[in-house]
C-alpha positions as CSV (number, residue, x, y, z in Angstrom):
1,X,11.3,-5.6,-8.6
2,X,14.2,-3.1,-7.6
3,X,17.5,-2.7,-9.6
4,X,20.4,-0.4,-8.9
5,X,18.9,2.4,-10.7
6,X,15.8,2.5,-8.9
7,X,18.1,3.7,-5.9
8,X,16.8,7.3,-5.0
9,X,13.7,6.8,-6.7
10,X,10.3,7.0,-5.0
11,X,9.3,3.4,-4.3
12,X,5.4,3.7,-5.2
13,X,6.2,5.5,-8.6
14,X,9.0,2.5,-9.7
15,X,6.5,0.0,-8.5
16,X,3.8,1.3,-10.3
17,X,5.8,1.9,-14.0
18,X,7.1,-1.8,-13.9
19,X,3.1,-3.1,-12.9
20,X,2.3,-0.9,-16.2
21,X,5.0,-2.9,-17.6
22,X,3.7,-6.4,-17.1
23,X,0.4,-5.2,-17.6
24,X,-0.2,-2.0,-19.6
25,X,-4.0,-2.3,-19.0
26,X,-3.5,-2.0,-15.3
27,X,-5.0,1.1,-13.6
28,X,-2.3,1.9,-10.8
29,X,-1.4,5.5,-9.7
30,X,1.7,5.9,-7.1
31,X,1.1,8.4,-4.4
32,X,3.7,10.2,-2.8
33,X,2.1,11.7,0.3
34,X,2.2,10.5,3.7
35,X,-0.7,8.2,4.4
36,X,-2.6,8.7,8.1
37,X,-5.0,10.8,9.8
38,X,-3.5,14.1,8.9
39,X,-3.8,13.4,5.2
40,X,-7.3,12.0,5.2
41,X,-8.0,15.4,3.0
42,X,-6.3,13.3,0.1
43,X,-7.1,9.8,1.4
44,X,-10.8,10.4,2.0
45,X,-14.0,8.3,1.3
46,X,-14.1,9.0,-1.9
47,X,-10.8,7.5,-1.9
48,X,-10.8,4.1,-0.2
49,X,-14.5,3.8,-1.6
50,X,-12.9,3.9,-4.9
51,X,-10.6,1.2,-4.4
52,X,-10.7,-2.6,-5.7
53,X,-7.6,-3.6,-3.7
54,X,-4.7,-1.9,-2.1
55,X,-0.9,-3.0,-2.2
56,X,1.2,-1.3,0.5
57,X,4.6,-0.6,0.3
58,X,5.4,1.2,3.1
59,X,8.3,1.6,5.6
60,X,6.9,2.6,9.2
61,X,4.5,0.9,11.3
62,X,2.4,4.0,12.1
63,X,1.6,4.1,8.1
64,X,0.7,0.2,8.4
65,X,-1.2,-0.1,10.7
66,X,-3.3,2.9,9.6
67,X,-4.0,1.5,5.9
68,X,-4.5,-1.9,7.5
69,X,-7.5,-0.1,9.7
70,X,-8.9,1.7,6.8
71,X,-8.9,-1.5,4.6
72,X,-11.2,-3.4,7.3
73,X,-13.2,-0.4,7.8
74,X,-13.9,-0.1,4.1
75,X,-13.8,-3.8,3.0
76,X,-10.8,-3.5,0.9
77,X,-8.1,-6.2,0.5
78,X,-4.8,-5.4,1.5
79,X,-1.3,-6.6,0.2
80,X,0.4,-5.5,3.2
81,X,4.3,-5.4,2.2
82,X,7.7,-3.5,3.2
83,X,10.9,-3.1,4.8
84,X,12.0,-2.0,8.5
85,X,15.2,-1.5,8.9
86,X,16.9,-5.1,7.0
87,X,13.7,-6.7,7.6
88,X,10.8,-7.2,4.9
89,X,7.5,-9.2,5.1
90,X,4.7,-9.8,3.1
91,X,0.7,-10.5,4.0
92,X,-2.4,-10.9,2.1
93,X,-5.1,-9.0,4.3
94,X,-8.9,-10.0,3.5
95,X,-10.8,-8.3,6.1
96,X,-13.1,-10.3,7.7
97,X,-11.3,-13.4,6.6
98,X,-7.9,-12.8,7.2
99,X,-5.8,-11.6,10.2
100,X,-4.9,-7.8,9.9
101,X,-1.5,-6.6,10.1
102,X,-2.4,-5.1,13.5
103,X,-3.5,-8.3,14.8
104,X,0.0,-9.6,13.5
């Protein structure tokens, strides 16, 4: 999904103007704010409520495991997937049918 001139650029915001790309009827928006407890002004009910799915792309555990919580405790699917370090993975998350991330 990356190319060389992607470097520098926010992840979410490249990921999300190539899925508009593929699919211009897609409804995607890129967010560029750290996601966990301190933020929960941004990422509120109204917010995961408001969600079909969720696809995360992000790089540190702490963020993970946080999104992974508040997809179980709201139901949502989850399309866990990132980098650490030289290492990426990848995991479809259906709460209650799935393992979580955290149980990974």
């Amino acid at each position: 999904m990356f190319r060389k001139n992607n470097v520098g650029h926010p992840k979410s915001k490249v990921a999300c103007s190539i899925a508009k790309e593929i699919n211009n009827q897609l409804n995607v928006v890129d967010y560029q704010t750290r996601v966990g407890s301190d933020t929960e002004n941004v990422f509120n009910d109204g917010f995961w409520e408001g969600l079909d799915f969720v696809v995360n792309a992000v790089d540190n555990i702490k963020a993970r495991l946080y999104v992974d919580q508040r997809c179980v405790w709201y139901g949502k699917p989850l399309l866990e997937s990132g980098t650490l370090g030289t290492k990426a993975n990848s995991q479809m998350i259906i709460p209650f049918k799935t393992q979580c991330y955290g149980d990974s």
